[in-house]
MMTF fields as JSON, N, C-alpha, C and O atoms, coordinates in Angstrom:
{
  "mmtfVersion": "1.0.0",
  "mmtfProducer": "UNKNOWN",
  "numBonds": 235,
  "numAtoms": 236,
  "numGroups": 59,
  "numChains": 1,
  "numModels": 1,
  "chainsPerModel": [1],
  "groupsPerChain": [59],
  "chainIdList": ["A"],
  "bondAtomList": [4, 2, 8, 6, 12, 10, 16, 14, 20, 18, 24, 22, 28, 26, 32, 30, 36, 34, 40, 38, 44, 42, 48, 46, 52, 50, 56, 54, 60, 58, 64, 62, 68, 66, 72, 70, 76, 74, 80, 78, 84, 82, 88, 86, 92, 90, 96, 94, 100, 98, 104, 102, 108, 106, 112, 110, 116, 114, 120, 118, 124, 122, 128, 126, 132, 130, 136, 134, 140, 138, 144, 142, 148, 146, 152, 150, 156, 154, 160, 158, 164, 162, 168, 166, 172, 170, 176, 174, 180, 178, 184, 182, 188, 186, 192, 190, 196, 194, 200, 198, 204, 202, 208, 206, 212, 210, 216, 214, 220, 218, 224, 222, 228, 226, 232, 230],
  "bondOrderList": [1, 1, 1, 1, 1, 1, 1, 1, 1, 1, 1, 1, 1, 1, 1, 1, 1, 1, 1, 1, 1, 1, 1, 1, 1, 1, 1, 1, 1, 1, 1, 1, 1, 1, 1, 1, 1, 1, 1, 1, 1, 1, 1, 1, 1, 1, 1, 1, 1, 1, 1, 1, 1, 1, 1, 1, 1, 1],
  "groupList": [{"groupName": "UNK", "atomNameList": ["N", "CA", "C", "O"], "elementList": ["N", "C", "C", "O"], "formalChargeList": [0, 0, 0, 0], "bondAtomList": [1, 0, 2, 1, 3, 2], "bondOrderList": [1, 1, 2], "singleLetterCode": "X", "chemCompType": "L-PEPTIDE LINKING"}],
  "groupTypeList": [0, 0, 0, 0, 0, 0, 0, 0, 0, 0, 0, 0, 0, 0, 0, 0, 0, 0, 0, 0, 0, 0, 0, 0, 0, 0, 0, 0, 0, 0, 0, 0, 0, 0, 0, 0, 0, 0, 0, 0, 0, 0, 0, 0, 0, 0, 0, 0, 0, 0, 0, 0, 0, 0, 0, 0, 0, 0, 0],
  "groupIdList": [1, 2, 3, 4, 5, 6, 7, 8, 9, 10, 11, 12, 13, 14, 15, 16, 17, 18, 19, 20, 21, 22, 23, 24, 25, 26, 27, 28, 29, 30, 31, 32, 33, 34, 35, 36, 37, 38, 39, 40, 41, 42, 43, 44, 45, 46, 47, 48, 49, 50, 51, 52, 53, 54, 55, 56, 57, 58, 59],
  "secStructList": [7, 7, 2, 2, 2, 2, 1, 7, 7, 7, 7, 1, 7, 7, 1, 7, 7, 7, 7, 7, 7, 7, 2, 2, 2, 2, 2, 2, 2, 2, 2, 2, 2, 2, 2, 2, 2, 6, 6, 7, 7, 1, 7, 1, 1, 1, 2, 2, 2, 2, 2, 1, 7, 7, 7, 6, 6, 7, 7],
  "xCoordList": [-47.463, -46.03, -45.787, -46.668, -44.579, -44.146, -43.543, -42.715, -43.759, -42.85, -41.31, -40.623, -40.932, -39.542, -39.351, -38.565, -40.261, -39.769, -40.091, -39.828, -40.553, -41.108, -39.631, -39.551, -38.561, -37.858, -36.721, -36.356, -35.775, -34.305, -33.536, -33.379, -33.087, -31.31, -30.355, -29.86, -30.162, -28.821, -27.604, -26.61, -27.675, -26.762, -27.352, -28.555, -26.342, -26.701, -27.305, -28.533, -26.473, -26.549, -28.082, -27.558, -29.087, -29.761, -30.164, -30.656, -29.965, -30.443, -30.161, -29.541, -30.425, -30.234, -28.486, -28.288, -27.846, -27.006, -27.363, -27.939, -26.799, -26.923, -25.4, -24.297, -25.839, -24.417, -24.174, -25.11, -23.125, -22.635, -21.459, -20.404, -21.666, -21.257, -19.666, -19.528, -18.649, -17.79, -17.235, -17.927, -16.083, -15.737, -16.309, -17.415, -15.555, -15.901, -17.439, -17.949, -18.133, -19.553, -20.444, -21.255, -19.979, -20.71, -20.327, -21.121, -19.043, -18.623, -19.404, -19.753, -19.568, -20.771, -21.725, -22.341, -22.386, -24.128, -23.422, -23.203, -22.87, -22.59, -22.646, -23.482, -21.935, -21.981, -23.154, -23.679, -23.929, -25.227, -26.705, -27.64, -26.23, -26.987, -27.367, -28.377, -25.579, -25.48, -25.994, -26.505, -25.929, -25.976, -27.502, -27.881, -28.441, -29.852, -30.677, -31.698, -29.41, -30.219, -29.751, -30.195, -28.648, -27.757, -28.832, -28.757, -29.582, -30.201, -29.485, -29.936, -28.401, -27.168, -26.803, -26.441, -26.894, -26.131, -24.702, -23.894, -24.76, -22.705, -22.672, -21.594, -23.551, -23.174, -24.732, -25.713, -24.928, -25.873, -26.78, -27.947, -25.717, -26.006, -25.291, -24.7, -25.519, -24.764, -23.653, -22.82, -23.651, -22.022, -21.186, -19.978, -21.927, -20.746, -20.279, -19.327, -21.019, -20.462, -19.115, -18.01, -19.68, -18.704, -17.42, -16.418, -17.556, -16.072, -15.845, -14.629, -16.058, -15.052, -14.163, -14.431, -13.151, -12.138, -12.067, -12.204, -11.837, -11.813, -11.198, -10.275, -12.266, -10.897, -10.387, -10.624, -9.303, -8.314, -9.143, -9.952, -8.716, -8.658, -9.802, -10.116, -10.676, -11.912, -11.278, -10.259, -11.937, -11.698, -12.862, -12.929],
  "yCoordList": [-40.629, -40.373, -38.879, -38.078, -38.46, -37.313, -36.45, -37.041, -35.539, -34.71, -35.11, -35.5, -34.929, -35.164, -36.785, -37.09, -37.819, -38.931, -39.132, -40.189, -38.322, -38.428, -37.948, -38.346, -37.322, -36.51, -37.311, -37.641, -37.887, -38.648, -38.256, -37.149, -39.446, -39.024, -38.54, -39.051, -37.318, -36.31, -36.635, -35.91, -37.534, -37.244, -36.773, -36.687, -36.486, -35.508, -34.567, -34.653, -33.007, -32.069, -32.198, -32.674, -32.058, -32.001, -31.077, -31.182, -29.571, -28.565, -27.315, -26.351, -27.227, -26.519, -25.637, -25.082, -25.654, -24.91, -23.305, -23.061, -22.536, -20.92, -20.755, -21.018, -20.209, -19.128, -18.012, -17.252, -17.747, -16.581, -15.796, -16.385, -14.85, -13.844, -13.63, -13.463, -13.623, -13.394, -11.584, -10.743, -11.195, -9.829, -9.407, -8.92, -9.637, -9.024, -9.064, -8.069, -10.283, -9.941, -8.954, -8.207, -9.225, -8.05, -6.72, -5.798, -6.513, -4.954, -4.421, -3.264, -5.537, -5.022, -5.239, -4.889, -5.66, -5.454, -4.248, -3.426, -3.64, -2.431, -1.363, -0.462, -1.443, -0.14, 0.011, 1.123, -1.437, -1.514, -0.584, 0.108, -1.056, -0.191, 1.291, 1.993, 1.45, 2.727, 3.487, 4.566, 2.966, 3.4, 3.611, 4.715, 2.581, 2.906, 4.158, 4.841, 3.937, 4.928, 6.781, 7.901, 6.23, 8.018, 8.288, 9.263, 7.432, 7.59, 7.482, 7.543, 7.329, 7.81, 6.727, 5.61, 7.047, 5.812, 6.02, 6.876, 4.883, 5.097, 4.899, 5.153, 4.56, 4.228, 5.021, 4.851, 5.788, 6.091, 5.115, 4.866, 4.475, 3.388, 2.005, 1.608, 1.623, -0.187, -0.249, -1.155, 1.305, 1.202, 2.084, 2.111, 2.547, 3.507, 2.657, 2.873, 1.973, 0.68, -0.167, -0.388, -0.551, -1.574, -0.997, -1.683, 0.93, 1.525, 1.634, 1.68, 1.844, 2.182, 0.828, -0.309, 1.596, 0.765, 0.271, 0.848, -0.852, -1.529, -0.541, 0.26, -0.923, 0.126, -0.437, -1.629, -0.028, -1.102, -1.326, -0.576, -2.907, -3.909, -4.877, -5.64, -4.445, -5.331, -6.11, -5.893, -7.133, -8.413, -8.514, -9.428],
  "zCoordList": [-21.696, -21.865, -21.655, -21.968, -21.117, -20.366, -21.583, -22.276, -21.82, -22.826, -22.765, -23.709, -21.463, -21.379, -21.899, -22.795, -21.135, -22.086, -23.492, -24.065, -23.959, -25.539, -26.093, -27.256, -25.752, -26.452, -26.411, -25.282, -27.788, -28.039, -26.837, -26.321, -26.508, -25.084, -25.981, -26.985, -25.363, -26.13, -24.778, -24.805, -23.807, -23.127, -21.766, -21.519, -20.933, -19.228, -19.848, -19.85, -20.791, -21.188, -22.443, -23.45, -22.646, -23.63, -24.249, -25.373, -23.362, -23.29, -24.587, -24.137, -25.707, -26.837, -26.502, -25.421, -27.162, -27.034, -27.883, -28.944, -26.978, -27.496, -28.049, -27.57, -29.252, -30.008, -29.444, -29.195, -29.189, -28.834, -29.953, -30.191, -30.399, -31.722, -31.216, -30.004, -31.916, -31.856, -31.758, -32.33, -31.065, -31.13, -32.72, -32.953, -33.438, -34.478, -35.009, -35.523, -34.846, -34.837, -34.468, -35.014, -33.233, -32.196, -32.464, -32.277, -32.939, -33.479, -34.849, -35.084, -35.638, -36.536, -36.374, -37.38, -35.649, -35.312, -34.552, -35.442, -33.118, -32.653, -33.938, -33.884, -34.864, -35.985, -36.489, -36.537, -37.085, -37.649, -36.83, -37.233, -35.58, -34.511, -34.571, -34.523, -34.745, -34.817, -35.748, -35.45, -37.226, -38.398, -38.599, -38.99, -38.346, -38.043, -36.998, -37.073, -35.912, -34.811, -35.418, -35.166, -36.294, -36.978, -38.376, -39.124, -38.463, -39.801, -41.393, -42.536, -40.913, -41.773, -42.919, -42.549, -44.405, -45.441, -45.321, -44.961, -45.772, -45.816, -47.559, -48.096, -48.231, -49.583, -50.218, -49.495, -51.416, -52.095, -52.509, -52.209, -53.5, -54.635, -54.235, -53.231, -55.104, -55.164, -55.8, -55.795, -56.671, -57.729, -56.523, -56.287, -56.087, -55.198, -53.656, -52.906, -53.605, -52.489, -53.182, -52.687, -54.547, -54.683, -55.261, -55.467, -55.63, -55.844, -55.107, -55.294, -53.399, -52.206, -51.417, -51.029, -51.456, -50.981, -49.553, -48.475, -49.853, -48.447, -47.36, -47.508, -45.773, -44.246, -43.951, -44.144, -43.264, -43.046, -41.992, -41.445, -41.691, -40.52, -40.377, -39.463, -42.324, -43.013, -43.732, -44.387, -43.608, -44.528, -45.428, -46.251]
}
């Protein structure tokens, strides 16, 4: 038996579908990028993360 016939009928299409990240996804992995390659924290601590106020245009 053939790999391919060993494997359930999904249809014509069987072929894994890929995710693709949305704008806003991709804009934070882009910052995350950034933030690693700048060396740079944006927060000290864990109390000083959760006192800063939301930026605008974060949910």
């Amino acid at each position: 038996m053939t790999e391919r016939s060993a494997m359930p009928h999904a249809g014509a299409d069987s072929s894994p579908k890929q995710k693709v990240p949305n704008a806003e996804t991709r804009a934070a992995m882009a910052e995350a990028d950034e933030i690693v390659k700048a060396g740079r924290v944006r927060f000290a601590t864990v109390e000083e993360m959760f006192e800063a106020p939301e930026e605008p245009g974060r949910s």
